[in-house]
C-alpha positions, -999 to +999 in steps of 0.1 A: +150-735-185+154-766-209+124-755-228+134-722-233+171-723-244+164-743-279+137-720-289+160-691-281+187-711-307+158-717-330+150-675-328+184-670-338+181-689-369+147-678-378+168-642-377+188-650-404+161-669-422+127-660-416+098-673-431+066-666-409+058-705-398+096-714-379+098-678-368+065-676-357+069-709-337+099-701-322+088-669-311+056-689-291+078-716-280+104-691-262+070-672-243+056-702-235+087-716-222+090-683-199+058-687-187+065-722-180+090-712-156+063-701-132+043-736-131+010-714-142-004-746-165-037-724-171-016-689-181+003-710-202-028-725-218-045-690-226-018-679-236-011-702-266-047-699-270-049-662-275-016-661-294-030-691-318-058-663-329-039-633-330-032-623-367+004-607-373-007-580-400+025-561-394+048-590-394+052-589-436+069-560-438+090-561-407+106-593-425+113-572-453+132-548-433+149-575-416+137-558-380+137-588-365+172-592-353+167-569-325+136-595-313+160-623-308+186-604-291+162-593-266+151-630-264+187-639-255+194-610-230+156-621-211+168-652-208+205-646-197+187-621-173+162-650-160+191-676-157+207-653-134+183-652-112 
């Protein structure tokens, strides 16, 4: 879970100031962190690979709107709810 908490702290930041490279990052760093979890080295792998070539043509004016904040709250509770157990 080590790799997944500080991504879930840098989320929270990128909430209250997102600009799409540390959001963006944070965003791949918390999924690859879950996946992580499950010791799947070649899910993780296509994974980052496929979500290095995916183009976020909606993102813009979702930052605009500042519809974000629900993202990284659903971050947190996934992670509260994986911590758990």
């Amino acid at each position: 879970m080590t790799g997944v908490s500080p991504a879930t702290s840098a989320l929270s930041v990128a909430e209250r100031e997102f600009t799409d490279n540390p959001g963006l990052a944070a965003d791949r760093d918390f999924h690859l962190g879950m996946l992580a979890l499950a010791s799947n080295t070649r899910l993780v792998g296509i994974v980052s690979s496929l979500r290095s070539q995916t183009r976020l043509l909606g993102l813009p004016p979702l930052v605009a709107q500042k519809a974000l904040g629900g993202s990284a709250r659903e971050h947190r509770t996934l992670l509260g709810l994986v911590a758990k157990g």
